[in-house]
N, CA and C atoms as a LAMMPS dump frame, in Angstrom:
ITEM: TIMESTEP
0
ITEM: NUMBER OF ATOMS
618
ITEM: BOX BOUNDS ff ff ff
-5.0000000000000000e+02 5.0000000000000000e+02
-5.0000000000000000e+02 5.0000000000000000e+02
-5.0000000000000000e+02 5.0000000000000000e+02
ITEM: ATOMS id mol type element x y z
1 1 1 N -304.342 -47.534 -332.235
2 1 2 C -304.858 -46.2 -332.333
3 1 3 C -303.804 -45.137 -332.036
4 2 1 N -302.611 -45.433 -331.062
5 2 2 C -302.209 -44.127 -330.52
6 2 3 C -300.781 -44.446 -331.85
7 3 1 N -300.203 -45.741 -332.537
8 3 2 C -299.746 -45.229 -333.528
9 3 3 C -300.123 -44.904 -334.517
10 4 1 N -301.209 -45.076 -334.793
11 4 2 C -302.504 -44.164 -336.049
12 4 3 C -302.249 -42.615 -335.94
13 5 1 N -302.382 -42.141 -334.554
14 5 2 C -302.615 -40.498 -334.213
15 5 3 C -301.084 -40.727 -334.419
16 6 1 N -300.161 -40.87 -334.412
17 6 2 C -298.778 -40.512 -333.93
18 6 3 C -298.453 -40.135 -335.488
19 7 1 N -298.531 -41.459 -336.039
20 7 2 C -297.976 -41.28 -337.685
21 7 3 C -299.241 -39.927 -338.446
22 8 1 N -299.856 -39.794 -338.36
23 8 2 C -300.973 -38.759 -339.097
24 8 3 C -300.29 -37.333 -338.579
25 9 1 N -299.727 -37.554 -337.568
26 9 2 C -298.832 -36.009 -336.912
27 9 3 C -297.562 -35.776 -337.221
28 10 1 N -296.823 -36.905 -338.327
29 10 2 C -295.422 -36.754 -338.134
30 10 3 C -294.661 -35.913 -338.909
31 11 1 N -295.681 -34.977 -339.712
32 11 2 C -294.831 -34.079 -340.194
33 11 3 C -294.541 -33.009 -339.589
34 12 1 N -296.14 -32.722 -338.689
35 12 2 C -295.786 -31.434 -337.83
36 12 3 C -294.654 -31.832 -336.868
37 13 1 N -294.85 -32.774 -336.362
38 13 2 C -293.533 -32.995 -335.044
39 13 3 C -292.355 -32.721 -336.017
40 14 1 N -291.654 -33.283 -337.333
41 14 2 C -290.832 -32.967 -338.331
42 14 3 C -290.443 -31.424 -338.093
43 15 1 N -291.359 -30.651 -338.389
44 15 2 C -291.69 -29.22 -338.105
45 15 3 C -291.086 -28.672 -337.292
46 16 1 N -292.095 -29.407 -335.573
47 16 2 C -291.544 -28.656 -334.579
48 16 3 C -289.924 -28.84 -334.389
49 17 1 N -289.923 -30.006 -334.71
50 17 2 C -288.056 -30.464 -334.348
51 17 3 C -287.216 -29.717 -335.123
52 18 1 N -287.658 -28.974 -336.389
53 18 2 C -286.593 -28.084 -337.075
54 18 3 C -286.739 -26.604 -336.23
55 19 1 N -288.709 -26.533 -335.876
56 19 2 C -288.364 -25.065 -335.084
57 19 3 C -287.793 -24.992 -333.865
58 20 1 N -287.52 -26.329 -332.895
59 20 2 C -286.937 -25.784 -331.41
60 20 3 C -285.762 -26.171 -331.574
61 21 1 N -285.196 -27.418 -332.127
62 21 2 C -283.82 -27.955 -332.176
63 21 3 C -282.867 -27.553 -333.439
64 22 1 N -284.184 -26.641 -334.344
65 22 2 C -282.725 -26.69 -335.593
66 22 3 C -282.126 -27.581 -336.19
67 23 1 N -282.427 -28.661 -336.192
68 23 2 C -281.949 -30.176 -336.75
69 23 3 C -283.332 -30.774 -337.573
70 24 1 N -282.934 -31.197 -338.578
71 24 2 C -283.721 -32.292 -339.026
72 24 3 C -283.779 -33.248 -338.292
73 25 1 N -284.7 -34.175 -338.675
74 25 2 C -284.877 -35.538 -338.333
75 25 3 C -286.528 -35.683 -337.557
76 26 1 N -286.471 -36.563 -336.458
77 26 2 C -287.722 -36.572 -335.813
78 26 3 C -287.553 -36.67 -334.855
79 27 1 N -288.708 -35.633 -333.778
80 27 2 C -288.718 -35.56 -332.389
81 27 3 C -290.184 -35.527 -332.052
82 28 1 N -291.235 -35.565 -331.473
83 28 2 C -292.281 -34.974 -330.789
84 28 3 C -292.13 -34.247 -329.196
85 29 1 N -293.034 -33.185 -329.167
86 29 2 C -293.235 -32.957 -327.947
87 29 3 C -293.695 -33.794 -326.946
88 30 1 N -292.657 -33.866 -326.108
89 30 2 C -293.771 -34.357 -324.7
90 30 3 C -295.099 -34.079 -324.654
91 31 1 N -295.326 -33.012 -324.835
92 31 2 C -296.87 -32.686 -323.97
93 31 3 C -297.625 -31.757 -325.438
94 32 1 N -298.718 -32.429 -325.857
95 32 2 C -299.349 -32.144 -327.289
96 32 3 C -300.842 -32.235 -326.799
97 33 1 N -300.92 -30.864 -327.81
98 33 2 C -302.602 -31.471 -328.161
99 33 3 C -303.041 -32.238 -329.069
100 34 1 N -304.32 -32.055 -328.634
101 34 2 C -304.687 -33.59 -330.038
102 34 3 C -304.558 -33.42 -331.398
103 35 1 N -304.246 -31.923 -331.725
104 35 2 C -304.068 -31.453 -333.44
105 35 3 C -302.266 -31.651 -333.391
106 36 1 N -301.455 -32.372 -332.073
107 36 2 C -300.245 -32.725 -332.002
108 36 3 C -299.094 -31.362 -331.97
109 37 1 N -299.651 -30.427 -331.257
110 37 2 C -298.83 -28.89 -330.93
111 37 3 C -298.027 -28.982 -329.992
112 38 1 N -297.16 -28.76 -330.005
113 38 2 C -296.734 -28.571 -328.305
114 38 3 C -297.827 -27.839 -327.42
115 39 1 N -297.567 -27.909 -326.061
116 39 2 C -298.285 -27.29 -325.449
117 39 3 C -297.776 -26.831 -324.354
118 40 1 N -296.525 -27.426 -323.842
119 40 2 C -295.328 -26.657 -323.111
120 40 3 C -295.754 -27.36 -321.604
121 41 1 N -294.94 -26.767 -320.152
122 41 2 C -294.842 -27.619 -319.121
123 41 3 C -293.562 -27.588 -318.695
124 42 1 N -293.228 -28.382 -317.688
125 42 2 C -291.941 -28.809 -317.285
126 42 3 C -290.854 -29.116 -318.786
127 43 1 N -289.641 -28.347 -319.204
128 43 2 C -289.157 -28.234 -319.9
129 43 3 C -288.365 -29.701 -320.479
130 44 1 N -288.09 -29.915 -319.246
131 44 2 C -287.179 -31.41 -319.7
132 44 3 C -287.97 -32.36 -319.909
133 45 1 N -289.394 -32.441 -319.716
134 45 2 C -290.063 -33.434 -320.344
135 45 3 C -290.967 -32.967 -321.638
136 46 1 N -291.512 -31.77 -321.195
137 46 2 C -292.182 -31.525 -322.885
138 46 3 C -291.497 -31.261 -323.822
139 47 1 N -290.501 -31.016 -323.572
140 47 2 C -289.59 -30.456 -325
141 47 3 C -287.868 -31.468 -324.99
142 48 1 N -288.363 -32.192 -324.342
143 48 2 C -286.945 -33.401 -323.763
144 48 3 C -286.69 -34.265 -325.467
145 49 1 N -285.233 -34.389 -325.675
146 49 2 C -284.637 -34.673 -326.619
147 49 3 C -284.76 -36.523 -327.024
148 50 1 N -285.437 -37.018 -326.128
149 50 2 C -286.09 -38.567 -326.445
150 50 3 C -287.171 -38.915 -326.361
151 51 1 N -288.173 -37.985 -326.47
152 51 2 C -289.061 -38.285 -326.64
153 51 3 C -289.563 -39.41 -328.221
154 52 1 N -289.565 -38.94 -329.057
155 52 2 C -289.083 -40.037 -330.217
156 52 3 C -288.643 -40.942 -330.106
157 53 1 N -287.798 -41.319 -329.072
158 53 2 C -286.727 -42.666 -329.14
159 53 3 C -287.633 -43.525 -328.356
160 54 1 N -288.815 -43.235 -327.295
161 54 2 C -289.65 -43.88 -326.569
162 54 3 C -290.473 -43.896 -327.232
163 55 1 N -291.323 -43.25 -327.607
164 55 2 C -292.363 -43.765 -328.846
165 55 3 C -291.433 -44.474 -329.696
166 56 1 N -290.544 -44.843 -330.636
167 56 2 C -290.262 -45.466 -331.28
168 56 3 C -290.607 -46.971 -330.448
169 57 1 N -290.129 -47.106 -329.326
170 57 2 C -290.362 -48.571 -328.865
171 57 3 C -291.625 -48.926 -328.971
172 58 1 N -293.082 -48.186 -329.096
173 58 2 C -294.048 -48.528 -329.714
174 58 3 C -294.209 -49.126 -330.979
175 59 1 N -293.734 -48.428 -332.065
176 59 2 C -293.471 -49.115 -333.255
177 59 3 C -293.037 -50.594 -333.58
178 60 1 N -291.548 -50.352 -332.238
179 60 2 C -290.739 -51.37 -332.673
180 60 3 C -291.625 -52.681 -331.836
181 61 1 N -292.237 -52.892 -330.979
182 61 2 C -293.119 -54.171 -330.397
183 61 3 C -294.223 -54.079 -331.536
184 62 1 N -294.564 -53.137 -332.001
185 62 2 C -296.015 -53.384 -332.966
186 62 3 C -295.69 -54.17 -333.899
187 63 1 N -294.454 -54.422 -334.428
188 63 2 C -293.722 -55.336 -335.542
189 63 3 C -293.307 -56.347 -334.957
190 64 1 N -292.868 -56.717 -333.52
191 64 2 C -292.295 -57.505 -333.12
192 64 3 C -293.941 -58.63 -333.05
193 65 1 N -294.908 -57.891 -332.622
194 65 2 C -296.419 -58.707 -332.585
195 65 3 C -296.902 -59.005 -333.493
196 66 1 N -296.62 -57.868 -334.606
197 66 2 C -297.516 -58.21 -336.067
198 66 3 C -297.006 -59.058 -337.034
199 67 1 N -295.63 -58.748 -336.704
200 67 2 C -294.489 -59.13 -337.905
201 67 3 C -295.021 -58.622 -339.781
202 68 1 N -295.802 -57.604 -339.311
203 68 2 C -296.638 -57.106 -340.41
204 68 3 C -295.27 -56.274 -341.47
205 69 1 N -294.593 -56.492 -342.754
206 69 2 C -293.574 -56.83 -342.974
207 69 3 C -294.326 -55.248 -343.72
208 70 1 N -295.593 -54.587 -343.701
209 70 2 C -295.267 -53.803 -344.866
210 70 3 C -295.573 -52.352 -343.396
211 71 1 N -295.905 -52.783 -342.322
212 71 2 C -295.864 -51.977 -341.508
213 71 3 C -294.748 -51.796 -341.057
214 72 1 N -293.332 -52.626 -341.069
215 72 2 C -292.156 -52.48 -340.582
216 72 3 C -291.312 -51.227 -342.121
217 73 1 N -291.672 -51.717 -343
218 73 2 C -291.315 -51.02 -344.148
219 73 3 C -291.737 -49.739 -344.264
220 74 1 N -293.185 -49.403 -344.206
221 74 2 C -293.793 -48.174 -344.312
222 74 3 C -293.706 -47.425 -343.232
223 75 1 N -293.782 -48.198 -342.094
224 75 2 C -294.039 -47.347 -340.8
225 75 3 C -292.743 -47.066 -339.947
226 76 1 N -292.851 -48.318 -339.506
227 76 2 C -291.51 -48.438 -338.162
228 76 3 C -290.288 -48.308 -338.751
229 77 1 N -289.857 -48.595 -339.676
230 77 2 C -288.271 -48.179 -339.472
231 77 3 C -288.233 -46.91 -339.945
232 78 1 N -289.104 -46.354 -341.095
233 78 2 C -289.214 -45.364 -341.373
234 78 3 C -289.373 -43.867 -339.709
235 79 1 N -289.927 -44.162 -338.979
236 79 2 C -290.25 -43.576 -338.024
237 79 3 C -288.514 -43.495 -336.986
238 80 1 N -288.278 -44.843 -336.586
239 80 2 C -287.203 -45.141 -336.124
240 80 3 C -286.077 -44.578 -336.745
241 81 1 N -285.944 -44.522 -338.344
242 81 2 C -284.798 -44.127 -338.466
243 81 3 C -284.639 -42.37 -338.36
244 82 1 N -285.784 -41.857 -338.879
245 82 2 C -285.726 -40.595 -338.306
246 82 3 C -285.321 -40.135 -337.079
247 83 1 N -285.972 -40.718 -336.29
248 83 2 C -285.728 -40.684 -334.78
249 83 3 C -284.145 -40.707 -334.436
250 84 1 N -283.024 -41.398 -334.986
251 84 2 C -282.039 -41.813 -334.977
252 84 3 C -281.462 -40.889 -335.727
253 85 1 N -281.731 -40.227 -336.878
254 85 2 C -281.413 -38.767 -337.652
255 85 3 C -281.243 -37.937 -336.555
256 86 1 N -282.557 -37.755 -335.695
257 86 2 C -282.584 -36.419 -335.435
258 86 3 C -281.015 -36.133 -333.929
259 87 1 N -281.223 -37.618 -333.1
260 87 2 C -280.291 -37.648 -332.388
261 87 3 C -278.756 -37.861 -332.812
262 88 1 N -278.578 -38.392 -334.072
263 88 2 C -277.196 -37.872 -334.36
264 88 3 C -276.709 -36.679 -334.778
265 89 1 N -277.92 -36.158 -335.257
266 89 2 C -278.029 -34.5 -335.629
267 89 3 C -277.686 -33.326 -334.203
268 90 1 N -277.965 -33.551 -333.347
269 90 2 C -277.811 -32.987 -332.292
270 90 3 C -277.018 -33.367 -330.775
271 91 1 N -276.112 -35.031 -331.686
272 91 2 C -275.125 -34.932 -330.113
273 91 3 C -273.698 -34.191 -330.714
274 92 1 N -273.658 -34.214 -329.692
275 92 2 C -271.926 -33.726 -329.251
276 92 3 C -270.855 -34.439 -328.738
277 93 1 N -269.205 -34.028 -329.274
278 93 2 C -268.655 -35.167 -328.867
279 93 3 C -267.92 -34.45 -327.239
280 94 1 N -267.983 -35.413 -326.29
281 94 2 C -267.641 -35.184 -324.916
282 94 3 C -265.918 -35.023 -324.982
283 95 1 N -265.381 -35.056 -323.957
284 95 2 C -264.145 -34.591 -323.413
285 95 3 C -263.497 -35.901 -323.673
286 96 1 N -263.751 -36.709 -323.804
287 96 2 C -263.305 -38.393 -323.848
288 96 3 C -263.659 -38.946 -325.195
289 97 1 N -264.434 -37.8 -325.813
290 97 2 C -264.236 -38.136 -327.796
291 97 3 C -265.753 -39.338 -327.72
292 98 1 N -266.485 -40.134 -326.931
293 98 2 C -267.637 -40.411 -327.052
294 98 3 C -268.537 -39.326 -326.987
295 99 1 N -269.732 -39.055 -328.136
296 99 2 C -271.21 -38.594 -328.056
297 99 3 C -271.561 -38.722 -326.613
298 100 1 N -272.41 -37.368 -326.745
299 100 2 C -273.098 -37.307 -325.82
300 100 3 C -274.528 -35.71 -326.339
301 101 1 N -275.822 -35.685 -325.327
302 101 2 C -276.615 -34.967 -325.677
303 101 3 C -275.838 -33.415 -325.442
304 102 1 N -276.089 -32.392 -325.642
305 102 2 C -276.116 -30.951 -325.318
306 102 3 C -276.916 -30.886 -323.512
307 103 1 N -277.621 -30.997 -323.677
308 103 2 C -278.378 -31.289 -322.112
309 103 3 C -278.92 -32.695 -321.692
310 104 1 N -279.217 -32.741 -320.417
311 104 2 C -279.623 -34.305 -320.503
312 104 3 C -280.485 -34.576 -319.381
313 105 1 N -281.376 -35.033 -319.106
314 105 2 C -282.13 -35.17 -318.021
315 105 3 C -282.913 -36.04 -317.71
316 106 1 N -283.337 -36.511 -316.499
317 106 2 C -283.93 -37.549 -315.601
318 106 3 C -285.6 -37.078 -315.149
319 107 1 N -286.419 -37.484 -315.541
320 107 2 C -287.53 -37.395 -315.113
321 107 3 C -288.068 -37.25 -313.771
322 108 1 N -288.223 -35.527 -313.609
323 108 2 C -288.734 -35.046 -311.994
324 108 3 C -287.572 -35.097 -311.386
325 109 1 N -286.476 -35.767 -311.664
326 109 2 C -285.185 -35.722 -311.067
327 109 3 C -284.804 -33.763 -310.438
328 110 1 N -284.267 -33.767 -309.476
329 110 2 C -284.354 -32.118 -309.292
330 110 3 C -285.555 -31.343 -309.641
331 111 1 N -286.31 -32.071 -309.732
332 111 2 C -288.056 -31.28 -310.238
333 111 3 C -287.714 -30.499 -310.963
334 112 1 N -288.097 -28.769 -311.616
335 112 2 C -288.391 -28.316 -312.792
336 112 3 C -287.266 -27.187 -312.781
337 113 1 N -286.575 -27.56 -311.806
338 113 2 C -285.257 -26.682 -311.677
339 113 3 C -283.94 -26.48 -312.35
340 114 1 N -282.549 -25.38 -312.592
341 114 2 C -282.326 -25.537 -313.869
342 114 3 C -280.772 -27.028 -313.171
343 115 1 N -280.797 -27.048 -311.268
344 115 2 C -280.459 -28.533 -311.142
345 115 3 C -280.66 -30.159 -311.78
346 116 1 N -281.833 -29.817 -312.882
347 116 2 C -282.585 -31.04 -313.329
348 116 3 C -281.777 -30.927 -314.249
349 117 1 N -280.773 -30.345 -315.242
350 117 2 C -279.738 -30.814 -316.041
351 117 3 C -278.602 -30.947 -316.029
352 118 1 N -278.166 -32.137 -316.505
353 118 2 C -277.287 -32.356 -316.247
354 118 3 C -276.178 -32.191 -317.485
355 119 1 N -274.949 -32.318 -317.534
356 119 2 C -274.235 -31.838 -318.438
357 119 3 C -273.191 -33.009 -319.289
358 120 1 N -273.603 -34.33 -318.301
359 120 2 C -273.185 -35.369 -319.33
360 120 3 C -274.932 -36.394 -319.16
361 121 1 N -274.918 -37.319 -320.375
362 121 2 C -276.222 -37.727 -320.577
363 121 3 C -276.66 -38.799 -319.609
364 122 1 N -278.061 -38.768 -318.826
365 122 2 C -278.201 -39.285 -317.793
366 122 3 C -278.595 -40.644 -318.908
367 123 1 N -278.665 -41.722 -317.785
368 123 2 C -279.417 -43.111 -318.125
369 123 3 C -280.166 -43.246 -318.436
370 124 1 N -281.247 -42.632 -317.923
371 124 2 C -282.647 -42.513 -319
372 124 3 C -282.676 -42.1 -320.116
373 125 1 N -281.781 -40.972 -320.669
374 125 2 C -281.608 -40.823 -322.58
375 125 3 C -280.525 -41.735 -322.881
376 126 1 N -279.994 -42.182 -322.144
377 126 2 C -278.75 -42.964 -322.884
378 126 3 C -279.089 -44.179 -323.17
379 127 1 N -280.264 -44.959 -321.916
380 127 2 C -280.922 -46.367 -322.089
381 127 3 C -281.738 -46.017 -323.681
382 128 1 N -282.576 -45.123 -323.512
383 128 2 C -282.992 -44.764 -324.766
384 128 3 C -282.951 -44.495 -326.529
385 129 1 N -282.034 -44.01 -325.81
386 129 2 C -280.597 -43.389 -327.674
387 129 3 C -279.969 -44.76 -327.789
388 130 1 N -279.468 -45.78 -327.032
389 130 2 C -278.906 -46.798 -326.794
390 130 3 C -279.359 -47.617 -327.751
391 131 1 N -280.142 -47.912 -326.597
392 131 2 C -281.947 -48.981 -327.762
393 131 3 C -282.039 -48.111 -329.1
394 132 1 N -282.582 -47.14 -329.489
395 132 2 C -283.147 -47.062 -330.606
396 132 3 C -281.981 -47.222 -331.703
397 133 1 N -280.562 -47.073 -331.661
398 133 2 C -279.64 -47.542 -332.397
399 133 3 C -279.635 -48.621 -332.711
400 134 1 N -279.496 -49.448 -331.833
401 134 2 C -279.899 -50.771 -331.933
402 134 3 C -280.751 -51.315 -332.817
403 135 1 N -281.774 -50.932 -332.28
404 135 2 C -283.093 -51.419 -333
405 135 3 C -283.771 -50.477 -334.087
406 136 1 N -282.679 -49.435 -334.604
407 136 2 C -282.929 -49.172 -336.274
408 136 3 C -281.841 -49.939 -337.057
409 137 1 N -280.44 -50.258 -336.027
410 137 2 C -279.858 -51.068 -337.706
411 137 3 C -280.532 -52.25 -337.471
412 138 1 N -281.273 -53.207 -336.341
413 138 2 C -282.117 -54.218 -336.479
414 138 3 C -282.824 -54.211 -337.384
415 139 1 N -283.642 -53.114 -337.112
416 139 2 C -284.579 -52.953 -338.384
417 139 3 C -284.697 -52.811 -340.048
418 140 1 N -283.496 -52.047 -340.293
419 140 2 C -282.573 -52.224 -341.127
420 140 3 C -282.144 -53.398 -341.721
421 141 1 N -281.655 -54.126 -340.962
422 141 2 C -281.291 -55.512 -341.573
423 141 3 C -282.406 -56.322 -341.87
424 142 1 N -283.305 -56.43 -341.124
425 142 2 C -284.444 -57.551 -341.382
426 142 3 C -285.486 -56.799 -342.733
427 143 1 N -284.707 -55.217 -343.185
428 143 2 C -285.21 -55.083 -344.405
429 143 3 C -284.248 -55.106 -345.782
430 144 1 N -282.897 -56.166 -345.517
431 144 2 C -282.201 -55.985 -346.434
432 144 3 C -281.226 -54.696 -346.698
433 145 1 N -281.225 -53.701 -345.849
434 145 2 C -280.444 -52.67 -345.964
435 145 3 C -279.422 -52.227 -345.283
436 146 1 N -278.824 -53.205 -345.178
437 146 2 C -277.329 -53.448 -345.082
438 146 3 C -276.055 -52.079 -344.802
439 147 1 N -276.545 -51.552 -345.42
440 147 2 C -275.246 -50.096 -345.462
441 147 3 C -275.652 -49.09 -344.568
442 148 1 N -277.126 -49.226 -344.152
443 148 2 C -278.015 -48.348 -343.247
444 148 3 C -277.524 -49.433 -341.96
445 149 1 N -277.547 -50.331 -341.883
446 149 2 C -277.634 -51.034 -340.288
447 149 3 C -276.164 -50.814 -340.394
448 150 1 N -275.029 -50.62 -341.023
449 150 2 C -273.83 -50.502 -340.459
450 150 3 C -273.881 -48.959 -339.952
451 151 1 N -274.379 -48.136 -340.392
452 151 2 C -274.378 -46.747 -340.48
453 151 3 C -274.557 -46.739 -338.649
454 152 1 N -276.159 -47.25 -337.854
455 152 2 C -276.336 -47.061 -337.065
456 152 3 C -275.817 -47.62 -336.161
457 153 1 N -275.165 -48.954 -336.438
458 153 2 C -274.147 -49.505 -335.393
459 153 3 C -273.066 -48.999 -335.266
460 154 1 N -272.303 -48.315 -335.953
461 154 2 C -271.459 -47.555 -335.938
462 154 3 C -272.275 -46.123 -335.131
463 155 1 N -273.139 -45.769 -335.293
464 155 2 C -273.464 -44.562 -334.134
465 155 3 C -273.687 -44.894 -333
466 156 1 N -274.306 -46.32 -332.804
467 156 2 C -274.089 -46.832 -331.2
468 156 3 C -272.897 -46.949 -330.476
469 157 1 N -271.975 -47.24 -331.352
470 157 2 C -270.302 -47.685 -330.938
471 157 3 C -269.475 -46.06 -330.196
472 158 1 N -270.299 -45.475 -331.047
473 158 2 C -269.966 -43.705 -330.623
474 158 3 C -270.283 -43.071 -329.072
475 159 1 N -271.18 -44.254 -328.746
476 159 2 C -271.941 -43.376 -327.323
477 159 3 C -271.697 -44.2 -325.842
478 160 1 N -271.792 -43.844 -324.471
479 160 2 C -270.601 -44.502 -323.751
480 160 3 C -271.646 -45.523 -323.518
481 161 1 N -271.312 -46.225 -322.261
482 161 2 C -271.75 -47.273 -321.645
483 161 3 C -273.307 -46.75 -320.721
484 162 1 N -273.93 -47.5 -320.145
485 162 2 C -274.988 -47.195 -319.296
486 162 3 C -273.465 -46.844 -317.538
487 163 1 N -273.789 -45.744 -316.82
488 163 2 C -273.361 -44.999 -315.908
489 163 3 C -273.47 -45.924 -314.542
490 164 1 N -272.743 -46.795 -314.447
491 164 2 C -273.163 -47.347 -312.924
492 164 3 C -271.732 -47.46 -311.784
493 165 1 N -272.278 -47.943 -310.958
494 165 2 C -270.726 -47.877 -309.714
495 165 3 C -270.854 -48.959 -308.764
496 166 1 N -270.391 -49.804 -308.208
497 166 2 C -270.011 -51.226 -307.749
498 166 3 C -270.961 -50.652 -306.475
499 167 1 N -271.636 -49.64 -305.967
500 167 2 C -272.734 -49.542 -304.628
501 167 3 C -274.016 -49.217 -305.243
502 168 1 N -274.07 -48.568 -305.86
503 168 2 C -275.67 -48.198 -306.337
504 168 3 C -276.189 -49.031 -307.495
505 169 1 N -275.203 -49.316 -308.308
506 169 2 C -275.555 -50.171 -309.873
507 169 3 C -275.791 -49.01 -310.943
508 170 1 N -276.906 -48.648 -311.578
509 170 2 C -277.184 -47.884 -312.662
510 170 3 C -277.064 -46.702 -311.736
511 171 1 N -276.967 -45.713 -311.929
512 171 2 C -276.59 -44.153 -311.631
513 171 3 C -278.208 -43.547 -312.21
514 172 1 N -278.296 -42.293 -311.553
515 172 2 C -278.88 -41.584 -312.574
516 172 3 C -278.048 -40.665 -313.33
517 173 1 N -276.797 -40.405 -313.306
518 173 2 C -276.106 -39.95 -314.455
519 173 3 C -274.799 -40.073 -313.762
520 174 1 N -273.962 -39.9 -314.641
521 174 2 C -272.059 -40.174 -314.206
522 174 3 C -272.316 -39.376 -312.578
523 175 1 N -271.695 -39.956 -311.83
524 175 2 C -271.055 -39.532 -310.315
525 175 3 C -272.507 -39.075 -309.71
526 176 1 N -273.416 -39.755 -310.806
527 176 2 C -275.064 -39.429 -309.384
528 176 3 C -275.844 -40.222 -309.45
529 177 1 N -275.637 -41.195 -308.17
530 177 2 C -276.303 -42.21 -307.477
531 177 3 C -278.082 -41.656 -307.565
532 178 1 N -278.594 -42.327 -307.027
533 178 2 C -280.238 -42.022 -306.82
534 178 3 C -280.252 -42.535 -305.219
535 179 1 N -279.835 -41.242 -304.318
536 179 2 C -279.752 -41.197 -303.446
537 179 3 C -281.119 -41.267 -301.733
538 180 1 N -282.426 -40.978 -302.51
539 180 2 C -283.312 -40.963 -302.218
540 180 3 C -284.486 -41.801 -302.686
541 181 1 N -285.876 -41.855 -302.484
542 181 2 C -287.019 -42.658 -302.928
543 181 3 C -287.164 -41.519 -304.141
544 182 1 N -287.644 -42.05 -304.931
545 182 2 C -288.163 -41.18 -306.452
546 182 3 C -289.235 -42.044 -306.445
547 183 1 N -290.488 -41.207 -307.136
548 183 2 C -291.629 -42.009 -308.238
549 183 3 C -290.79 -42.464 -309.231
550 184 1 N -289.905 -41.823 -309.623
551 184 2 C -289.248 -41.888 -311.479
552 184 3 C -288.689 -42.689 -311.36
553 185 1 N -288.683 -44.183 -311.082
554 185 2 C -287.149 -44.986 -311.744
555 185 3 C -286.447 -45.005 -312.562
556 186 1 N -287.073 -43.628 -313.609
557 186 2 C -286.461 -43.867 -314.998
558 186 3 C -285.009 -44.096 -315.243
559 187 1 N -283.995 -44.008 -314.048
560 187 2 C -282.636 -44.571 -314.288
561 187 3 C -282.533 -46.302 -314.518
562 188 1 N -283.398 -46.605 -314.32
563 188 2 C -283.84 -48.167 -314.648
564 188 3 C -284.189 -48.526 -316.271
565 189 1 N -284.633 -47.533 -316.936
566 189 2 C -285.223 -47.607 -318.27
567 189 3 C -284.322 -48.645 -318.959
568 190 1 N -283.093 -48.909 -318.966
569 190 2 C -282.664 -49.94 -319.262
570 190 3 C -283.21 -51.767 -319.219
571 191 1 N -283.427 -51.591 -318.046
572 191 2 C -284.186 -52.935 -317.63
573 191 3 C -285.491 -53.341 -318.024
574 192 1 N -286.159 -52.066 -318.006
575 192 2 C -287.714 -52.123 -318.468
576 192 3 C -287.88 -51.141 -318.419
577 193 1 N -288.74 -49.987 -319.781
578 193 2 C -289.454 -51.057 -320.416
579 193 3 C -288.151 -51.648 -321.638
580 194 1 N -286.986 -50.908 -321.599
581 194 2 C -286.266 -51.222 -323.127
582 194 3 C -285.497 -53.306 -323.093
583 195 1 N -285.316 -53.511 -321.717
584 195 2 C -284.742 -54.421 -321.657
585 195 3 C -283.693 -55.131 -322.898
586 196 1 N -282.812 -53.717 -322.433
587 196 2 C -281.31 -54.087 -322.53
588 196 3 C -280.235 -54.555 -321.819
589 197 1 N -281.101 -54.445 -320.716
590 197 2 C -279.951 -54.786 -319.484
591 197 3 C -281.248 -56.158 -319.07
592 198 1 N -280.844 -57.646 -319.059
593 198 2 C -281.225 -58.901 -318.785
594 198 3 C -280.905 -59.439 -317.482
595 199 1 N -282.024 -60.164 -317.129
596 199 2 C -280.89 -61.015 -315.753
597 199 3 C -279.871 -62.048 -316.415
598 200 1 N -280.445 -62.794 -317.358
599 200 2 C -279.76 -63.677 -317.736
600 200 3 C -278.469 -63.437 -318.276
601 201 1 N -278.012 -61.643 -318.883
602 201 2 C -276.719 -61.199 -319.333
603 201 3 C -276.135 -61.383 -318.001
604 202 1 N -276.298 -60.789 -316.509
605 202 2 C -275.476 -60.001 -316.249
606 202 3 C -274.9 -61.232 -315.67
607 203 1 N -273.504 -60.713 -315.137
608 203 2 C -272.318 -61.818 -314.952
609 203 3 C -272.468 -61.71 -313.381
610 204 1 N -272.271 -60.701 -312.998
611 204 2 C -271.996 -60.388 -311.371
612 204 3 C -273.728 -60.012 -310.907
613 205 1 N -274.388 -60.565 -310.13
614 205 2 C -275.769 -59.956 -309.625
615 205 3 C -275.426 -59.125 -307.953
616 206 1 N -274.369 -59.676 -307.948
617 206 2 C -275.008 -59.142 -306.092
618 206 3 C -273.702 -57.71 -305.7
């Protein structure tokens, strides 16, 4: 049901993403009504630049369950690759020549303050933008389209590593630990829900 409502809205989100970001591609608002409007709020989450890339991971398990080959065709990569439009449409290249967002932010991190951005891309959009590269030239390939999955692996190759340091592990963004208790683990988003980061990868645990 909630990718039924999602896809029936995706032109307006199309819409909104040309009226706030100026870029093609696909984004939704954080925070919508049910005719799928923005509706505004805390800035870095209703109007936050991955929102798309997390709904996409909806898509991408709905295929991974269904293996429904005309829903991966019609729906999900179609959705995904937009999603992946809209974020190459709007990064920037950093001081070190890797992509990175224009703003970037951590969920409730610094609460609604203009401290909550940060100026290189925290872990939570990067676990995010990360994955959905990934898993559009995946998608890509398991539809035969070959010149599209090089396209997006080559935009993953563009963007840095997940942010961590031999005391804390994942950061919530370059040179910032998660120094306190948070509700948000979202500097974890790597691990779950995207699980890119495995126990079974990592080399060093302790």
């Amino acid at each position: 049901g909630f990718l039924n409502w999602l896809w029936s809205h995706k032109e307006k989100f199309k819409q909104y993403t040309k009226d706030y970001y100026q870029a093609d591609g696909l984004n939704v608002p954080g925070v919508t009504t049910l005719a799928g409007e923005p509706m505004g709020g805390w800035i870095q989450y209703s109007l936050g630049p991955t929102v798309s890339a997390w709904l996409s991971h909806h898509f991408y398990l709905h295929w991974q369950f269904s293996k429904d080959k005309n829903f991966l065709e019609k729906k999900a990569y179609p959705w995904l690759k937009e999603s992946s439009e809209f974020i190459k449409n709007i990064s920037l290249r950093g001081e070190d020549n890797l992509k990175k967002l224009p703003l970037s932010s951590s969920p409730e991190f610094n609460d609604n303050t203009r401290e909550a951005w940060f100026s290189q891309t925290t872990n939570f959009d990067l676990a995010l933008i990360r994955w959905l590269f990934e898993k559009t030239a995946e998608l890509a390939d398991e539809l035969g389209y070959h010149k599209e999955k090089d396209i997006w692996l080559n935009e993953l190759s563009q963007w840095p590593q997940l942010a961590i340091d031999s005391v804390s592990g994942l950061l919530v963004a370059p040179d910032h630990p998660l120094e306190s208790s948070h509700r948000h683990f979202s500097h974890l988003m790597a691990i779950h829900p995207l699980s890119i980061l495995k126990w079974d990868d990592i080399q060093e645990r302790e």
